[in-house]
Structures are given as C-alpha cells and as structure tokens.
C-alpha atoms as a printed R data frame, in Angstrom:
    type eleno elety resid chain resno      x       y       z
1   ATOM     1    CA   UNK     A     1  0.000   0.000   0.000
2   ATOM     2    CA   UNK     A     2  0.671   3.534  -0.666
3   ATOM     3    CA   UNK     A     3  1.880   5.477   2.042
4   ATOM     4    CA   UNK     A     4  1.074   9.013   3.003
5   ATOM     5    CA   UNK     A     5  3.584  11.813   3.559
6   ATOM     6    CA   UNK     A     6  3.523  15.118   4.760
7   ATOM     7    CA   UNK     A     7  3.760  18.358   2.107
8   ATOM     8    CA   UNK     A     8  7.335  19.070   1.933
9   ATOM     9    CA   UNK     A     9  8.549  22.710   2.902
10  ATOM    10    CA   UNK     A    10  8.116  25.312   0.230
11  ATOM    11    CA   UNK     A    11 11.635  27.376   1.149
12  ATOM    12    CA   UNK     A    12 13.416  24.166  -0.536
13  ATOM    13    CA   UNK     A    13 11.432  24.302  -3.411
14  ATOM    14    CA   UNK     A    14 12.616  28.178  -4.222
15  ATOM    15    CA   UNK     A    15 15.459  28.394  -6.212
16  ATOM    16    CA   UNK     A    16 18.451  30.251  -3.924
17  ATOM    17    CA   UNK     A    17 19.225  33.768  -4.102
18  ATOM    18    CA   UNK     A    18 22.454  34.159  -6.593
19  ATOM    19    CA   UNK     A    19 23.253  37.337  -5.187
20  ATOM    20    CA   UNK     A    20 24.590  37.535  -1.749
21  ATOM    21    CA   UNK     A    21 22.226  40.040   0.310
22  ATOM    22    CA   UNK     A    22 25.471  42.108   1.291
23  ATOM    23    CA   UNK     A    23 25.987  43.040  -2.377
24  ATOM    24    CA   UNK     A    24 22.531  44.254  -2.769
25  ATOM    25    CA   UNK     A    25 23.322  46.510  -0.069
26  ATOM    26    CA   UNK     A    26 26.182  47.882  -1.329
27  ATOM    27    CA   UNK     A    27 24.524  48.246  -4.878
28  ATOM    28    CA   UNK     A    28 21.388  50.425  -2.709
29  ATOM    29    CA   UNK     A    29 24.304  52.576  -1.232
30  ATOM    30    CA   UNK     A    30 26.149  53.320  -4.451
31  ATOM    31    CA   UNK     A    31 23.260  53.984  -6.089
32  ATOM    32    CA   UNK     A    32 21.572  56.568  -3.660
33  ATOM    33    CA   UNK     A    33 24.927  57.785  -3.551
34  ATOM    34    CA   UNK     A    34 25.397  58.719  -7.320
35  ATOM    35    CA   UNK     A    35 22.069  60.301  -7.086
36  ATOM    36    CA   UNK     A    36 22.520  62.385  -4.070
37  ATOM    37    CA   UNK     A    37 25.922  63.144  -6.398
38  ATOM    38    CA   UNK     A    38 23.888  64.470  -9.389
39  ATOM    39    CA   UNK     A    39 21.604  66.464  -7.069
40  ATOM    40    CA   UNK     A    40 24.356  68.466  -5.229
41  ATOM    41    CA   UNK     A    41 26.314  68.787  -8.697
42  ATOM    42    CA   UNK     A    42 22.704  70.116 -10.378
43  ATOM    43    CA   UNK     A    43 22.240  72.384  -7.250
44  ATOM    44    CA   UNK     A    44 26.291  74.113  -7.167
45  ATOM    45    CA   UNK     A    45 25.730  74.364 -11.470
46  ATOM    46    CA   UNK     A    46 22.540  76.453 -10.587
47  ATOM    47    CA   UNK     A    47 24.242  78.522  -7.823
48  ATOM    48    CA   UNK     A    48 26.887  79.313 -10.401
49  ATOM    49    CA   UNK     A    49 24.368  80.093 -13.306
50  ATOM    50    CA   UNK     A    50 23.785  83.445 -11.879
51  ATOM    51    CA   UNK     A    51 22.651  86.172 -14.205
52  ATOM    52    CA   UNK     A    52 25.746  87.823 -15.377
53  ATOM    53    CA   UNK     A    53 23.804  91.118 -15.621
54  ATOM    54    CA   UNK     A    54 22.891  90.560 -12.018
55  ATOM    55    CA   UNK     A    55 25.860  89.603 -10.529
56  ATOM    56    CA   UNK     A    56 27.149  92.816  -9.867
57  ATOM    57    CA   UNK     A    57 24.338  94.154  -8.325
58  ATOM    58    CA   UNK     A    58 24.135  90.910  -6.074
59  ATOM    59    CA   UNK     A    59 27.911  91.246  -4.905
60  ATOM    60    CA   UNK     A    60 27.220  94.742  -4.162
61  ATOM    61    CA   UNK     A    61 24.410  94.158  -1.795
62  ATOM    62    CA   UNK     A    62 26.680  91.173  -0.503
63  ATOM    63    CA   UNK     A    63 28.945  93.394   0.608
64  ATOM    64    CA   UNK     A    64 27.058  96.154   1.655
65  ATOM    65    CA   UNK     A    65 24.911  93.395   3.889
66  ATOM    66    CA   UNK     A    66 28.094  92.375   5.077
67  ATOM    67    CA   UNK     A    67 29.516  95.385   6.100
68  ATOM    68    CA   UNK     A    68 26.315  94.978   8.738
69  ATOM    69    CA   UNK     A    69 27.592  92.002  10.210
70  ATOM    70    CA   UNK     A    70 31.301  92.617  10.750
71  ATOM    71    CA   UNK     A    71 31.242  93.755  14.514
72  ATOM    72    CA   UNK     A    72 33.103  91.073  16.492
73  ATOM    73    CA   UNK     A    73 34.771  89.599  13.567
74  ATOM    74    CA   UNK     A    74 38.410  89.373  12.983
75  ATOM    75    CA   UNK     A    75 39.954  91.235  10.254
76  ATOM    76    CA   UNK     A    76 40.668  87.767   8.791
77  ATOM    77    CA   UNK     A    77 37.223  86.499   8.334
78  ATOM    78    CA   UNK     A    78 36.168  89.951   6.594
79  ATOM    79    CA   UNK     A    79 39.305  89.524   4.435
80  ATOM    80    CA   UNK     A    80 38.251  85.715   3.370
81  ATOM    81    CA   UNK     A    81 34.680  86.978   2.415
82  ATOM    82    CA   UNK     A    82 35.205  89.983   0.906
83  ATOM    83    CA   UNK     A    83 38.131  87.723  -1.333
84  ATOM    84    CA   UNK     A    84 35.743  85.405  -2.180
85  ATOM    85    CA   UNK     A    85 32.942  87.897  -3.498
86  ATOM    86    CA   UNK     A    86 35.149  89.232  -5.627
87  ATOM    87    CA   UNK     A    87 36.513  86.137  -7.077
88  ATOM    88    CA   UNK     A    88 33.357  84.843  -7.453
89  ATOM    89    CA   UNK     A    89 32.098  87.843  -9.769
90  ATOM    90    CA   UNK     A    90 35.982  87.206 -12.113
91  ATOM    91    CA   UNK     A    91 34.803  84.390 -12.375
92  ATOM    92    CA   UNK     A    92 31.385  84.992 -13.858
93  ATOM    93    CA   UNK     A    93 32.426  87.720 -15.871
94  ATOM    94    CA   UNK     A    94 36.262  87.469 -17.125
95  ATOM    95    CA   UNK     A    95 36.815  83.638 -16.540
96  ATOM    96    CA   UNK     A    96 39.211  83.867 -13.910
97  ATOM    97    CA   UNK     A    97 40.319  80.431 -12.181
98  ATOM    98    CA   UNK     A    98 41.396  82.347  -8.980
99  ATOM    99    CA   UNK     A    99 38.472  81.488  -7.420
100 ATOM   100    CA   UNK     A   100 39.476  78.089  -6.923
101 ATOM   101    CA   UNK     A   101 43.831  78.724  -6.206
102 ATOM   102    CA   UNK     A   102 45.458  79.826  -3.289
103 ATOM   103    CA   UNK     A   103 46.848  83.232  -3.654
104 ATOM   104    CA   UNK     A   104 50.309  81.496  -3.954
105 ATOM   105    CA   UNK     A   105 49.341  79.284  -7.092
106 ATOM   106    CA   UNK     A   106 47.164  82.647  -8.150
107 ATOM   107    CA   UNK     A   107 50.590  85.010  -8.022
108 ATOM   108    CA   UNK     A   108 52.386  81.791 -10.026
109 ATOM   109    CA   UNK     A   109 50.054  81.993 -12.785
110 ATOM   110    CA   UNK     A   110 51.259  84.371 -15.773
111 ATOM   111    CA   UNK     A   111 48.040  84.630 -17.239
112 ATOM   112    CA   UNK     A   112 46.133  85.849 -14.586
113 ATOM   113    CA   UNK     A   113 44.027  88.689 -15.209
114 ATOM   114    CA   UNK     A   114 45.437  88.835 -19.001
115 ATOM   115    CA   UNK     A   115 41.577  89.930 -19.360
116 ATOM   116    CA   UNK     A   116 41.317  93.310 -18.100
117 ATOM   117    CA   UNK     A   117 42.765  96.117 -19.033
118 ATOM   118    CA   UNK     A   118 46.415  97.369 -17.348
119 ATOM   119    CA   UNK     A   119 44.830  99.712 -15.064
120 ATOM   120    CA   UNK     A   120 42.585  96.755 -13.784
121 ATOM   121    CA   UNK     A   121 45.679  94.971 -13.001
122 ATOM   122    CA   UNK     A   122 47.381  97.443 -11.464
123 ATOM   123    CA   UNK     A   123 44.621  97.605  -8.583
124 ATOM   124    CA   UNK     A   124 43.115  94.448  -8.375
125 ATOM   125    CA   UNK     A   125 46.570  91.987  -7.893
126 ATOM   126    CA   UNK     A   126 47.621  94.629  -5.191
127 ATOM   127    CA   UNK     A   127 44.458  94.270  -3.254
128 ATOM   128    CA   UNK     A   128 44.154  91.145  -3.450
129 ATOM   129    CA   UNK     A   129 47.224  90.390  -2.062
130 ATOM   130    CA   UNK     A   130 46.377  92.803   0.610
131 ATOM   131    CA   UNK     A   131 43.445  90.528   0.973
132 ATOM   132    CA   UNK     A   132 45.990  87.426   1.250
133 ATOM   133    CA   UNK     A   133 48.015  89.374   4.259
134 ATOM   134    CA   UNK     A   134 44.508  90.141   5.981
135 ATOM   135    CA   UNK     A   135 43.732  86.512   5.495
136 ATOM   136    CA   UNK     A   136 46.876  84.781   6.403
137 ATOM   137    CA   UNK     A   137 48.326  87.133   8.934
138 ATOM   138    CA   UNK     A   138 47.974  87.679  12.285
139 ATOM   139    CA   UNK     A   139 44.509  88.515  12.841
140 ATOM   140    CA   UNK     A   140 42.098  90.516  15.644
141 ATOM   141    CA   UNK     A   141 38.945  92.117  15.462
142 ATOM   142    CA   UNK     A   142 39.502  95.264  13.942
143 ATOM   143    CA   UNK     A   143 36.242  97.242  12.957
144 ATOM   144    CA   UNK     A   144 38.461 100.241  11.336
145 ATOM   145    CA   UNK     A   145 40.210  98.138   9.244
146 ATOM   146    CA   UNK     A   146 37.082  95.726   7.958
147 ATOM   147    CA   UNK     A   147 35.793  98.549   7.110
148 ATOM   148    CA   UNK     A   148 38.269 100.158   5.554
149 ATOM   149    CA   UNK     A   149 38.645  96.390   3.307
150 ATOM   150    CA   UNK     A   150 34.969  96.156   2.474
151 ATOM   151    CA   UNK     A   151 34.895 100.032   1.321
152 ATOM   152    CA   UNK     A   152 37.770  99.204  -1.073
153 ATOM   153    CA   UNK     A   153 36.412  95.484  -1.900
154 ATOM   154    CA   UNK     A   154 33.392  97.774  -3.243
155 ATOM   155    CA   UNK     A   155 35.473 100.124  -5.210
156 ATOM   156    CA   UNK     A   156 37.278  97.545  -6.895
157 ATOM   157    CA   UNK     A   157 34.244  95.760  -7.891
158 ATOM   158    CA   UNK     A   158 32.936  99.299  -9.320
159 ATOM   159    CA   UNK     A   159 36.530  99.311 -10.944
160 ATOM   160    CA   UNK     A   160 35.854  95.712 -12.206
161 ATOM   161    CA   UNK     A   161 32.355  96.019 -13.719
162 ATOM   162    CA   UNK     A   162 32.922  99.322 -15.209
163 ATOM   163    CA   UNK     A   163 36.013  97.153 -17.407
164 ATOM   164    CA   UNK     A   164 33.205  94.422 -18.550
165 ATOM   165    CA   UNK     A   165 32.401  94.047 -22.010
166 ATOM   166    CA   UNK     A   166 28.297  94.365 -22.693
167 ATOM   167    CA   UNK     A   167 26.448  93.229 -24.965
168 ATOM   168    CA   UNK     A   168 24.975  95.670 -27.021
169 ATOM   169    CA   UNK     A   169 21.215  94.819 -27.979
C-alpha cells in the first residue's frame, strides 16, 4: 500500500538567491549615492548660473549686507569673504580660475588677469594680495580696518564692472 507523507517545505522548493544580500546593499548605497551626487552637482551648477547682468548688483548688496555684520569679527574672516565675493564675480564675468587657487598658485600663474585692461591689473593683484596678508596674517577684530577692506572690496568691484564688455542689444 501507498503510504502518506507530509507536504514538503516550500523554502526548498525556491530556487536560492544568486546574489549575496550584502551586495545588494552595497549596490542600494552606491546607487543613492550617485544620485545624491547628481543632485548636489545640479544644485552648485545652478548657484553658479547666476545672471551675469545681475551679478554685480548681487555682490554689491553682498557686501554692503556684510559690512552689517562685521562687529566682532576678525579682520581675517572679513578679508576671506570679501576675497571670495570678488573672485566669485571674475569668475562669472572674465573667466578667472582664482576662485578656486590659493593666492600662492594665483601670483604663479602668468596669465592671470590677461583679461582686463592694465589699469585693472594694477589695482586688483595689489588688493588682493592685501586681501591674502589680511587673510593669512595675524589677525584681531579690527572694525576700522574691515571697514576700511569692504569700502575698497566695493570700489574695486565698481573698478571691475565698469572694465566688462556688454552686450549691445
């Protein structure tokens, strides 16, 4: 006679995961990685597609709203800002890398500023490395003296946008 036997347990009747769960893990994480990459890249491209006709304005009002903030600051941190304002409008408007160099590898550089006119030169590459002592020296709070940088981090960015080319429409 026949005999009876229980229903055998499904789980052995799946076939067995070929991929180890570990490597779907990592696979998740490399993934949300790349995307959280392409977001933060997408967001610092949009940050940098600023208006070129705008951009002085907005460094302008950067500084001036600056200028509001500067009590109990060392000289230092109003040198670093004011520094990177300004190389963040060369860079929007005459393609200058310095925004991204140390003043050193900036002052090692030949071409830099090879964009603006002599005059330009002559005041901008001083002050900045005025900007590089205020940065890199010995620094205290010194409200006379960030405001004496901020007043001439304004008139060099009149001095810079009154050099740009425009576009005539």
């Amino acid at each position: 006679m026949l005999e009876l036997h229980d229903i055998p347990a499904p789980e052995n009747l799946l076939p067995g995961s070929r991929v180890a769960w570990w490597i779907w893990l990592c696979a998740a994480m490399v993934i949300s990685g790349l995307a959280w990459l392409i977001k933060y890249r997408h967001r610092q491209i949009s940050l940098l597609a600023v208006n070129p006709d705008d951009s002085y304005q907005l460094c302008r009002e950067e500084l001036n709203k600056f200028r509001e903030q500067i009590s109990g600051l060392p000289l230092a941190d109003v040198a670093s800002r004011c520094s990177l304002i300004l190389r963040s409008y060369m860079r929007i408007h005459i393609d200058e890398q310095a925004l991204y160099e140390t003043h050193d590898e900036f002052l090692l550089r030949p071409e830099a500023l090879r964009h603006l006119p002599q005059g330009a030169r002559d005041k901008l590459a001083p002050f900045l490395s005025k900007l590089a002592r205020c940065k890199y020296g010995p620094s205290n709070v010194d409200p006379s003296g960030s405001e004496a940088v901020i007043g001439e981090s304004l008139q060099i960015l009149q001095g810079l946008e009154s050099t740009r080319e425009r576009a005539i429409t």
